[in-house]
N, C-alpha and C positions, 0 to 999 in steps of 0.2 A: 380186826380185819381192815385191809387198807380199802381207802373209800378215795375214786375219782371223779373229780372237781372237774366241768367242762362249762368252758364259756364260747360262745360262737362269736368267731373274731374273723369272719370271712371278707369281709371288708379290705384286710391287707392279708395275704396269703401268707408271707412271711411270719407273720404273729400267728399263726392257726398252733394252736398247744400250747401256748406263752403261759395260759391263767389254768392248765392242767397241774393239779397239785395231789400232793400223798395226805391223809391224815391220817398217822399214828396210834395206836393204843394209849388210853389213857395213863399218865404217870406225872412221875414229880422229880424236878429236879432238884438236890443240895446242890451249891454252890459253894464251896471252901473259899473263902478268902474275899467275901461279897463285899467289903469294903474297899478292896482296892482299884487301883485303875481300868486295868482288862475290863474286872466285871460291868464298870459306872459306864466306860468308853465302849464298850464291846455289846458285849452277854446278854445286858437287860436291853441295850435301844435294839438288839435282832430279836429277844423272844416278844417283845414287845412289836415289833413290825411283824413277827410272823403270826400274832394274834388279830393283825388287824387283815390280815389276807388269809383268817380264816385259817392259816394252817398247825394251828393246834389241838391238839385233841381237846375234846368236853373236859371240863373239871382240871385240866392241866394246874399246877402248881409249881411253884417255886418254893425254897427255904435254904435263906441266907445263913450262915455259918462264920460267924466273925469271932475274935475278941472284944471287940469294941461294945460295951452298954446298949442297948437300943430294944425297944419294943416294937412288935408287928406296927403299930402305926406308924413308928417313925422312921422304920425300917420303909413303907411304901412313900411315906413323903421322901425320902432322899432318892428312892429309885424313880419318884415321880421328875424330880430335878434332874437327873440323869438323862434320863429318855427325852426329858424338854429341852436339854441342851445337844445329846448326841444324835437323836433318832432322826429320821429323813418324817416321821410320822408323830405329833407331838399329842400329849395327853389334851392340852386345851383345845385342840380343834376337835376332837368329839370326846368329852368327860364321861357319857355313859360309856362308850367302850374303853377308857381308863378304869374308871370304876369298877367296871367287871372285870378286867385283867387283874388290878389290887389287891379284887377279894382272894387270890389264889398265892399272895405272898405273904409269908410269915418268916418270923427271924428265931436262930437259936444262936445265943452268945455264949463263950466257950474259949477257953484257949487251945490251940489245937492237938496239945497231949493232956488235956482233963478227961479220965474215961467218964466221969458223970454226963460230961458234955456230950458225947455221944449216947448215953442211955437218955438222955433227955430229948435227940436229934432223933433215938430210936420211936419213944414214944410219940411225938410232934406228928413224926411221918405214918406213924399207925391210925393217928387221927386224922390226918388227910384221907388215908383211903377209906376212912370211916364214913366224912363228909361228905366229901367230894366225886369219892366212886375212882378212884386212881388205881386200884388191883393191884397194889402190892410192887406196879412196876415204877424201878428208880433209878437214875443216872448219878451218879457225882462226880460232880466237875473241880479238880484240882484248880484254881485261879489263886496259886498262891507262890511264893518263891520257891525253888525246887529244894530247897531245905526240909519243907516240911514233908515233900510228897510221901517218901518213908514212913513218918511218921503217923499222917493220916490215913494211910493203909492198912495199918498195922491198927490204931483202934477202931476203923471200921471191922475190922476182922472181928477182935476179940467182940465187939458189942453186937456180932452175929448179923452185920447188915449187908456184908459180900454177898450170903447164900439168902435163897428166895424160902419165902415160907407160905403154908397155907391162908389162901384167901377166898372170901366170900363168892368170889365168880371169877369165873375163867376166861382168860383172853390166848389170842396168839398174835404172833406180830409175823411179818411179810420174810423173816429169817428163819423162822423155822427153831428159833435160839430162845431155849430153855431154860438156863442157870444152871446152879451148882447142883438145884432140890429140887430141878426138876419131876423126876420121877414120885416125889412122895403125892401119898393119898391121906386124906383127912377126912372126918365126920364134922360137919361145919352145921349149929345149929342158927338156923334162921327164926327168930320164936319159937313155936312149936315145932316146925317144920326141920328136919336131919335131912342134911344133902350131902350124897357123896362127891367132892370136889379134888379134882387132879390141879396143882398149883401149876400153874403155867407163868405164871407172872418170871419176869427179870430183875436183876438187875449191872448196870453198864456205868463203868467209871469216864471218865474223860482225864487225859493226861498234856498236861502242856507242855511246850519247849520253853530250855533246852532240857532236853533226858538225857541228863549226864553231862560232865563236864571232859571225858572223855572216852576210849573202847572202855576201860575197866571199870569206871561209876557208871556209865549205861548197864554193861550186863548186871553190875550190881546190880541198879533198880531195877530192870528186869527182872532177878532172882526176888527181889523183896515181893514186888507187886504178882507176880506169879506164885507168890507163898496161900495170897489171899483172893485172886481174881485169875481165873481159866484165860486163858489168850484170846478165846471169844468173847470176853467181857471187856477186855483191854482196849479203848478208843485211843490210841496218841497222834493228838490234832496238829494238823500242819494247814495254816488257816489259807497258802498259796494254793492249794491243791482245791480249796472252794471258788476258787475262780475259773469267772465262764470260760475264759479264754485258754486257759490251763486244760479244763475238760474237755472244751472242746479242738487239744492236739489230738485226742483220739479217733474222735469224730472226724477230725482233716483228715485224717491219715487214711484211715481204713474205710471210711462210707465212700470215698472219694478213687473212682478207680483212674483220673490221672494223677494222683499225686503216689500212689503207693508202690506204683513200678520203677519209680526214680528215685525211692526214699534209701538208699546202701551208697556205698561207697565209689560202682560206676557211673553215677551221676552229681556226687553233693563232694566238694572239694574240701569246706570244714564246715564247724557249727558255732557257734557265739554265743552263750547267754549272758547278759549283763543285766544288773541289780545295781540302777545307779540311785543314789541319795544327796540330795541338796543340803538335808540338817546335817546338823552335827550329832552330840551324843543327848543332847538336850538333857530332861531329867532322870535319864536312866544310867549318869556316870560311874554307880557303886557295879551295877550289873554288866555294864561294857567293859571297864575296865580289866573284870576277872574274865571276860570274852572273849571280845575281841572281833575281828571280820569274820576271819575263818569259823570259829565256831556259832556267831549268831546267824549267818547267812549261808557259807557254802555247803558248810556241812550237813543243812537239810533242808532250805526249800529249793537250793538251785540244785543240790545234787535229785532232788525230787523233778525237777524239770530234766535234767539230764536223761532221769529216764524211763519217761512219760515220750520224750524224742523219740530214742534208743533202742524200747522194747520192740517185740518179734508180735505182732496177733494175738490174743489170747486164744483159748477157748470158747469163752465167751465172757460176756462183761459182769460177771459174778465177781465179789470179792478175791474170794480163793484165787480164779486163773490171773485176774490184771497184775496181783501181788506179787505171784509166782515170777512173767513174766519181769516185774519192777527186779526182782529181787538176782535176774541172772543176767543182765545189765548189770547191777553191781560187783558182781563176783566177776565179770570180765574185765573190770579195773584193776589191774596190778598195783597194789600199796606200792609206794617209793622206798625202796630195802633200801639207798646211802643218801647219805647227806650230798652227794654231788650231784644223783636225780632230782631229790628236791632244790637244788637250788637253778635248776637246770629245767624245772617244769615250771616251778610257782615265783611268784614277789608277793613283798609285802611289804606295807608302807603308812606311812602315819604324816594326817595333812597339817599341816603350818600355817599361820593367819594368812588371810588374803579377803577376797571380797565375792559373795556372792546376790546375781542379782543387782551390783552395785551400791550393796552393805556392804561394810568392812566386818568379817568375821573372827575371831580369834582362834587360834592354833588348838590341838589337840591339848596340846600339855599347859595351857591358858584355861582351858575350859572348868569351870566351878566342879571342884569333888576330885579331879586328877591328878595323881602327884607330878611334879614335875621333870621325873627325870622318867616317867611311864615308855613302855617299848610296849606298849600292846597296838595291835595292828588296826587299823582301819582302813583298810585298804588290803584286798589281795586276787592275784590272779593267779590262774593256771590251768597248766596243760592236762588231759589225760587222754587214755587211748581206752577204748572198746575193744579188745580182741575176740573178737566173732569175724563170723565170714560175713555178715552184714555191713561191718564198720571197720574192719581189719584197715588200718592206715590213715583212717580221716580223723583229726586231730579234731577236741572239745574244749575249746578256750571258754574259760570260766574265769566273770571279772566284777567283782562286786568293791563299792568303795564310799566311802562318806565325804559329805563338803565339797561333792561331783558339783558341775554347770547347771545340772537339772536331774526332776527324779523324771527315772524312766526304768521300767523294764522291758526286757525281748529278748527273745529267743530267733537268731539271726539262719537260715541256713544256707547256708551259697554254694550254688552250682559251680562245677567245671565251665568254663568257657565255652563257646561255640570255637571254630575252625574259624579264624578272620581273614582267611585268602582274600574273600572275595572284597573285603573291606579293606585291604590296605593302604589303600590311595586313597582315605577317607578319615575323618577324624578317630577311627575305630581305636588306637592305641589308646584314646583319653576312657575308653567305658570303661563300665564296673559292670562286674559279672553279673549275672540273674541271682537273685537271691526272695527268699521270701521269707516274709519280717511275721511274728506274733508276737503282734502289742499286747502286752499283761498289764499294766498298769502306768500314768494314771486312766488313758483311755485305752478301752478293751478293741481288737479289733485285730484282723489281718491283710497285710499288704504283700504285692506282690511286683518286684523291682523286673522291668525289660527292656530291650532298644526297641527302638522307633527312629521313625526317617522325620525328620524337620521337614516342614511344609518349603517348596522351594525347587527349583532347576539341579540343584547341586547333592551329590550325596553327601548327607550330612547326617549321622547318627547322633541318639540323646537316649539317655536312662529316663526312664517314667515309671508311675506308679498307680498301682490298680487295687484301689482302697477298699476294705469294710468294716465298717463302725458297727458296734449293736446298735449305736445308740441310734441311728439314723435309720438304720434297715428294721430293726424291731420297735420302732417308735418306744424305748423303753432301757432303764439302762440294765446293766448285768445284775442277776440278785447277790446280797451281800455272802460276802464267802460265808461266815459266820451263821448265818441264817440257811443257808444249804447244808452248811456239817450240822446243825444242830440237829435239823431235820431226820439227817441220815441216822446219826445216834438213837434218835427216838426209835425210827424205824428198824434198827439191829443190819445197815447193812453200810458198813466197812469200806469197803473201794475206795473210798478216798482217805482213809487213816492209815498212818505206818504201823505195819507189822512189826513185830521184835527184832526177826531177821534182817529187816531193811536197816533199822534202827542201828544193829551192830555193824554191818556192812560198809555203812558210811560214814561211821565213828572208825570205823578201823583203816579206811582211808584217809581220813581227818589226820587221826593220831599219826599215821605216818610222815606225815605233811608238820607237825608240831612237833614230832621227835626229830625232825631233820633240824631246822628253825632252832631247839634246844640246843642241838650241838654246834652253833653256828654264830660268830658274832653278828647282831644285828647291823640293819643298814642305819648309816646316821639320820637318824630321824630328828627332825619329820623331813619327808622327802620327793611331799608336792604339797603344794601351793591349795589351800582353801582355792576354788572356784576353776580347777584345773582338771584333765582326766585322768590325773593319778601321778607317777612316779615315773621317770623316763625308763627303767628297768623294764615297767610292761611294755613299753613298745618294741625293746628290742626281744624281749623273753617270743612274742610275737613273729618278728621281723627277722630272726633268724631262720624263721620258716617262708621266708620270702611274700609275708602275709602283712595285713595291718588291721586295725581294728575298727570293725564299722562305724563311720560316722551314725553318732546318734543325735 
């Protein structure tokens, strides 16, 4: 049963519901691949802060899943070093609530196609719900290269741990979501005592990007992982979609009745979202390389923000309708059918040494692990249209690129102009239209661009800005994406995970976009500058729309 946390924060009105929180059914998660990055950087320092705000269920556990040697103890001390170096929340300032989070993690070592390994992962976890009072309910979380995902689907399956089985006591969680074994009944002896028990218990995978490396290995893993897990078991994490500032484009939109009568195309001239990046490929050159811009960035957190913009109202804010809506946004994107649409919507382009910040950086194909004659993209933009009667003509500039000036994301959306009759004998030619900006990252927050008159005798117009920060108005910053999805998994409820259909949708725009590029000799790369906004192609790809690209 879900249980709310209220703390009285009346003092600043803006905070009143900030420390209101869900807590979960008790359960346990495996983590696939607990030795690597994600998990050390990620996984453990958010279920570790969300133990310390309280928001985990009683008895919660963890069980790591590696190849690598290691015992429960040594398994807590490396997670202890993790969380001391990644967590906003560190073990050594309070050890008994370390302590007690520790007792809940245990290690099973394995390689990821040993079926003992999973009858050994089988019995571990039987013993957690024995202990600890966990019911039987369990996530696993893929954190591993998408090589394996296949694979560890497939002996979760066979070692029987997709479907739910009968447990000591009966829980339900706030989805109303069952499992595969929902329905069965058991005689469960307690000592002496026989109880009839309906198994209600779950269990929920977690699947990471990327899914698939294009349309046809996405519906593949699709097909695999729906071999052994219902599509309501299916979490596939898009960790942008946990951010406040992302959720709350829905909340702009629709709780807001000035904003949602202007939000179509007789009011908003286009739309901008840029993913800009300062690094290079740092240490992830084996996995960029076979990627690329296109497929590590556009293809699913920005086409996720495209539309989260885009969508029509739901229903209401249940998984099922927001999805629904996400998912007819995509279907109104026309794939690029010739090679002369794509090269007519999109660029692509790959940076060259230069300097950022006033370090001297090295080139794409400089960089450790690259080969040197690499054509993979880092860098790309482009166009697409919404054909709905909401969007019909307002073009979606989408611009993501590495070894940019600075990181920044936003989501830009700019008005038509006013009528400037009355301004012509004024500086009015130099403005810039209304637009308002949603900062995603690194600081969360929404601004709002207008004219204004210069203090003075003289008419004189100027652009300003009407700023809001979390971090200033909710004395507190955004909670970590990571620690919201996790939440939501526990909880069985979806809204912010891509569905399957989303998943294909926007590989099958992808892929069109990569099969154009295939037939096409590349641009001589590289063909911006380290510390530059990109490639002179995007400005004209732009600028033949009589447009240019927002200062950021």
């Amino acid at each position: 049963m879900t249980t709310l946390l209220h703390t009285n924060l009346a003092h600043n009105p803006l905070r009143e519901g900030l420390r209101m929180g869900r807590t979960p059914d008790p359960c346990t998660i495996t983590i696939f691949g607990i030795t690597g990055d994600l998990a050390h950087r990620k996984l453990l320092p958010a279920l570790y802060n969300l133990s310390v705000t309280r928001s985990l269920p009683v008895g919660f556990s963890i069980v790591g899943f590696a190849r690598r040697p290691m015992s429960d103890d040594q398994f807590r001390e490396s997670a202890k070093e993790s969380v001391e170096k990644y967590s906003r929340n560190k073990p050594s300032e309070n050890p008994t609530l370390w302590n007690q989070f520790a007792q809940g993690l245990f290690y099973v070592q394995s390689n990821f196609d040993d079926q003992e390994g999973y009858s050994r992962l089988a019995n571990k976890l039987e013993e957690i719900d024995r202990d600890r009072g966990t019911m039987g309910n369990r996530i696993y979380y893929l954190s591993t290269p998408p090589d394996f995902y296949s694979q560890i689907v497939t002996y979760l399956g066979v070692a029987g741990l997709a479907n739910t089985r009968p447990v000591v006591a009966a829980s339900t969680n706030g989805s109303g979501e069952q499992g595969n074994g929902a329905r069965n009944t058991s005689l469960l002896s307690t000592g002496s005592l026989s109880l009839p028990t309906t198994d209600t218990s779950w269990r929920r995978i977690v699947v990471e990007k990327p899914f698939g490396h294009d349309l046809a290995s996405a519906q593949q893993l699709n097909r695999q992982i729906s071999e052994v897990f219902t599509e309501e078991q299916i979490y596939r994490i898009d960790h942008y979609l946990g951010k406040e500032t992302v959720q709350n484009i829905l909340v702009f939109r629709f709780a807001n009745g000035i904003f949602e009568p202007i939000w179509s195309r007789r009011y908003i001239d286009n739309i901008q979202i840029i993913v800009a990046e300062s690094l290079g490929v740092e240490d992830r050159a084996s996995y960029y390389d076979n990627a690329g811009a296109l497929r590590d960035m556009l293809q699913n957190h920005m086409m996720e923000l495209l539309t989260l913009v885009a969508m029509e109202p739901p229903a209401s804010f249940d998984a099922q309708s927001v999805r629904d809506e996400k998912a007819k946004v995509l279907r109104a994107i026309k794939p690029f059918s010739t090679t002369e649409e794509v090269a007519q919507n999109t660029v692509r382009g790959q940076y060259g040494p230069g300097a950022i910040f006033g370090k001297t950086v090295p080139g794409y194909r400089q960089e450790e692990g690259i080969p040197p004659d690499s054509i993979t993209d880092t860098y790309v933009a482009a166009r697409f249209f919404v054909e709905n009667w909401r969007w019909s003509g307002v073009p979606f500039y989408l611009r993501h690129g590495k070894r940019l000036p600075k990181r920044d994301t936003e989501i830009a959306i700019t008005f038509k102009p006013a009528p400037y009759a009355l301004f012509q004998h004024t500086s009015a030619d130099e403005l810039e239209p209304n637009a308002l900006i949603l900062h995603i990252q690194p600081d969360e927050g929404i601004s709002i661009k207008f004219e204004s008159k210069l203090p003075g005798p003289s008419m004189r117009l100027r652009s300003v800005d009407m700023n809001f920060h979390y971090g200033t108005s909710f004395e507190t910053q955004p909670t970590d994406a990571y620690e919201r999805l996790l939440v939501d998994c526990m909880m069985g409820d979806s809204t912010l995970f891509t569905r399957r259909d989303e998943v294909e949708l926007m590989w099958q725009l992808a892929t069109s976009i990569l099969q154009g590029w295939a037939q096409t000799t590349p641009p001589q790369f590289p063909n911006y500058r380290a510390g530059s906004w990109g490639p002179a192609a995007a400005d004209e790809l732009i600028g033949r729309d009589n447009r240019t690209w927002r200062r950021v």
